[in-house]
C-alpha positions in Angstrom: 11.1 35.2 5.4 11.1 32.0 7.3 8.2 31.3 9.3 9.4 30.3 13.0 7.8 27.5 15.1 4.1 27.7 15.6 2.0 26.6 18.5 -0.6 25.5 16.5 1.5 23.4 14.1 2.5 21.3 16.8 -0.5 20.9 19.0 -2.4 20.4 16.2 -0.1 16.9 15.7 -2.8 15.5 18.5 -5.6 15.8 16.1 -3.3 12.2 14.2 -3.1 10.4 17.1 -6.6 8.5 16.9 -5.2 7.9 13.4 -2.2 6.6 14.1 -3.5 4.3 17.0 -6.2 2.9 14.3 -3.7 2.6 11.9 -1.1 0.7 14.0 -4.0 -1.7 15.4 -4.8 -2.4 11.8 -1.5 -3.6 10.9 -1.1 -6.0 14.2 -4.9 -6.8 13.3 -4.9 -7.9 9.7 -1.3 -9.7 10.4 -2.6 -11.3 13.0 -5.6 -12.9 11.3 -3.9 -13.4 8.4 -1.5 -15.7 10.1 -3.7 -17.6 12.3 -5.8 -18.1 9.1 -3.2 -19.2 6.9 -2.8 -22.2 9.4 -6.3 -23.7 8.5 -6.8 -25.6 5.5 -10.5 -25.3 3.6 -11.4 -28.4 3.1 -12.3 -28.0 -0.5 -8.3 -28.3 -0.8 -8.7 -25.8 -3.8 -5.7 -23.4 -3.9 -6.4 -19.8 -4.2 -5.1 -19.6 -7.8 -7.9 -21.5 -9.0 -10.4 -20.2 -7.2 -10.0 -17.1 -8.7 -10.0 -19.1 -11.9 -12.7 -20.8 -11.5 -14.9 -17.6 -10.2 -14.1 -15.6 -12.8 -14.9 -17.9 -15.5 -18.4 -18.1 -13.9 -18.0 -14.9 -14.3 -17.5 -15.0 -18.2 -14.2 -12.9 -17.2 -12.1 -15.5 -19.1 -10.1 -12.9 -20.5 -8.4 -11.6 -16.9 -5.6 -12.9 -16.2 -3.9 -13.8 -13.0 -0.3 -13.6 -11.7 2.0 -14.9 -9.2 3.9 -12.4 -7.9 6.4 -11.8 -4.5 6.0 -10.4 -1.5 3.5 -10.8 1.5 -0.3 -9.3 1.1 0.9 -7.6 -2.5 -2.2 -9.0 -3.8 -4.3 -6.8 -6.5 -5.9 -6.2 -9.0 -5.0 -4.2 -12.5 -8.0 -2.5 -14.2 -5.8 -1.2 -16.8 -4.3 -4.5 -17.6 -7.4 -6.7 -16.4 -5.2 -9.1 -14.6 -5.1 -10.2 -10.6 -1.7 -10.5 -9.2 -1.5 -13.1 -6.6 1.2 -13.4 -4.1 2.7 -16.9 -3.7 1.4 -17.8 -0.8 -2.2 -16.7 -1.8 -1.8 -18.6 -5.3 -0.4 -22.1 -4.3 -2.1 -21.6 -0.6 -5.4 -24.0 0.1 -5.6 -21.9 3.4 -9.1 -20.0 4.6 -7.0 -16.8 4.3 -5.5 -18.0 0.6 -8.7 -18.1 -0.5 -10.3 -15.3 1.3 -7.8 -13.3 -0.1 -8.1 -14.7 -3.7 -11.7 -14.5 -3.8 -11.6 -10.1 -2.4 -9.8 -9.6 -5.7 -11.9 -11.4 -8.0 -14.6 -9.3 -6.7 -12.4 -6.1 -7.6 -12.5 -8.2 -11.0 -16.1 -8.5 -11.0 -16.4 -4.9 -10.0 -14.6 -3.2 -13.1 -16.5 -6.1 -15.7 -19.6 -4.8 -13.9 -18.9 -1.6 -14.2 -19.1 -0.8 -10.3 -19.7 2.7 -10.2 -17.2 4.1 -7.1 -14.8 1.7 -8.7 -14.7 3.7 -11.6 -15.1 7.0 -9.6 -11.8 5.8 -7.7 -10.0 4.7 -11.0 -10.3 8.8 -12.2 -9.3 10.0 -9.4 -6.0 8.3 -8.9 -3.7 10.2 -11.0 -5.3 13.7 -8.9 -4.6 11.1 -5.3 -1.2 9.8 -6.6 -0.2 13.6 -7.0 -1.9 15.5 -4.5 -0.8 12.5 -1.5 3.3 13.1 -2.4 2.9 17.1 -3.3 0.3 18.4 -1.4 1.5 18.4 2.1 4.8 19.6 0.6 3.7 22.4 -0.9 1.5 23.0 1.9 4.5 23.3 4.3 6.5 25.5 1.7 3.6 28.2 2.3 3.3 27.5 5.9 7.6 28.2 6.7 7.4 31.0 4.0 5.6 33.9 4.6 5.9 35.0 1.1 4.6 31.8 -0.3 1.4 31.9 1.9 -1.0 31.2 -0.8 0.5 27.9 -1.7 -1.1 26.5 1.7 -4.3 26.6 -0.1 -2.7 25.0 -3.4 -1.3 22.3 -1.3 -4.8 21.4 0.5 -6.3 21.5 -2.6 -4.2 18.7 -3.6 -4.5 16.8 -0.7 -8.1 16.8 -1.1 -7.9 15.1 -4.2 -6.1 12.5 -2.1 -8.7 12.1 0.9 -11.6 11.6 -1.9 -9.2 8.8 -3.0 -9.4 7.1 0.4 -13.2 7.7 1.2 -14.3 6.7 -2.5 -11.9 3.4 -1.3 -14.2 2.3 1.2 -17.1 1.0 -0.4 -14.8 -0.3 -3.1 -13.6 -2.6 -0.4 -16.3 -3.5 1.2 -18.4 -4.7 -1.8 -15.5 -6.4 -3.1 -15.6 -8.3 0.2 -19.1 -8.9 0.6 -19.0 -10.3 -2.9 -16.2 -12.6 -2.0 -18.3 -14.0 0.8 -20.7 -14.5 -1.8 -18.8 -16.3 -4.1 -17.1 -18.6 -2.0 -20.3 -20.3 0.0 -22.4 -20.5 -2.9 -19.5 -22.0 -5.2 -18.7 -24.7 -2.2 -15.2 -22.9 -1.8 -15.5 -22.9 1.9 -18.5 -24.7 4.1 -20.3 -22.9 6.6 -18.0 -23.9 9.2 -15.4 -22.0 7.8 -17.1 -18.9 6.6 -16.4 -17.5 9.5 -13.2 -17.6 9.2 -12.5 -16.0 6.0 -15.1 -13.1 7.3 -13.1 -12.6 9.7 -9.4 -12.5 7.1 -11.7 -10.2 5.4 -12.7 -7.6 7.7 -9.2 -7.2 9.6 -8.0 -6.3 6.1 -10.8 -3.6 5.3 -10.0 -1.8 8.9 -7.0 -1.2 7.6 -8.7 1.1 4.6 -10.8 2.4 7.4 -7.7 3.6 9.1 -5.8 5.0 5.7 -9.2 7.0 5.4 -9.5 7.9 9.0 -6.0 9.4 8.8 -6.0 11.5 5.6 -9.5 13.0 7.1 -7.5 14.4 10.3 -4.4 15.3 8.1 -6.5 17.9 5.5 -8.7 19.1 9.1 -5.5 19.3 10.9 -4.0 21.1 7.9 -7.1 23.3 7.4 -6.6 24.2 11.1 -3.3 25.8 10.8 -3.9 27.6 7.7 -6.7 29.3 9.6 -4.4 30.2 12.2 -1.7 31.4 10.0 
């Protein structure tokens, strides 16, 4: 039978909005910086292309490669294939935000060589995250509307789970990967201390927005234990 509207199920929609508000923030936040950022030029004139290059043959990572690929922010890095892609205006850009940018994923790089233990953690986990984040509230709502489907609310939180380690394991992965950047580009002369502060600052507006990707699939799986309680 078809399970009418719920008092819970909608209230409990309040629980998000602290997420939401984070997560909105984030975007203006990291968009923001990135922008103002990308208008200042390091004055090591190195473009972020090969400062990657050059860190991670410091590195001995000779063997990672690195792309140029489209889009705005795309940039990543590919355990599985060991190469960085970099979007276009982080690979030809001399900017503090090119480089701050650049220099985040070659400490993803360094992470993986180094074996960076809730890097690998997080690699496991993403086919369980990749899954459970599409299916899980799905399946979760099949139970919830249909009352002889009930049991699948549980199946369906057990899958999100899988997706909510995902985004807490993320943090640290993030964070290290930007301290190390930090790192990398004093002591290697990439940026002088009068501009450190800059790419900090390209830096931390882009790992608020993992803080607010973790903040919201927390209050999702509590919102969604809530009403399965209550149900």
């Amino acid at each position: 039978m078809f399970y009418g509207g719920n008092p819970i199920f909608f209230t409990s929609m309040l629980l998000l909005i602290p997420g939401v508000l984070l997560s909105l923030y984030a975007q203006l936040k990291v968009k923001s910086t990135y922008k103002e950022y990308s208008q200042k030029q390091a004055a090591s004139g190195v473009t972020g292309a090969q400062a990657s290059r050059r860190l991670l043959d410091q590195e001995g990572l000779t063997d990672v490669g690195i792309e140029e690929i489209a889009g705005n922010l795309t940039d990543h890095y590919d355990p599985r294939e060991r190469v960085m892609r970099l979007s276009q205006g982080v690979a030809r850009g001399t900017s503090l935000a090119a480089l701050g940018v650049a220099a985040h994923e070659t400490g993803h790089a360094i992470q993986d060589a180094r074996g960076y233990v809730p890097m690998k953690i997080r690699s496991a986990v993403v086919p369980a995250a990749s899954f459970g984040s599409s299916l899980g509230p799905m399946i979760f709502l099949m139970g919830l509307f249909f009352s002889a489907a009930r049991p699948l609310m549980m199946i369906g939180i057990i899958l999100f789970t899988a997706a909510v380690i995902f985004q807490i394991v993320t943090l640290p992965v993030e964070f290290d990967a930007s301290s190390r950047a930090m790192t990398l580009l004093q002591s290697n002369g990439l940026v002088v201390s009068s501009e450190a502060a800059g790419a900090r600052k390209v830096l931390t507006a882009a790992a608020l927005t993992y803080v607010a990707a973790t903040l919201m699939a927390i209050l999702s799986l509590l919102r969604m234990i809530i009403i399965s309680r209550n149900n």
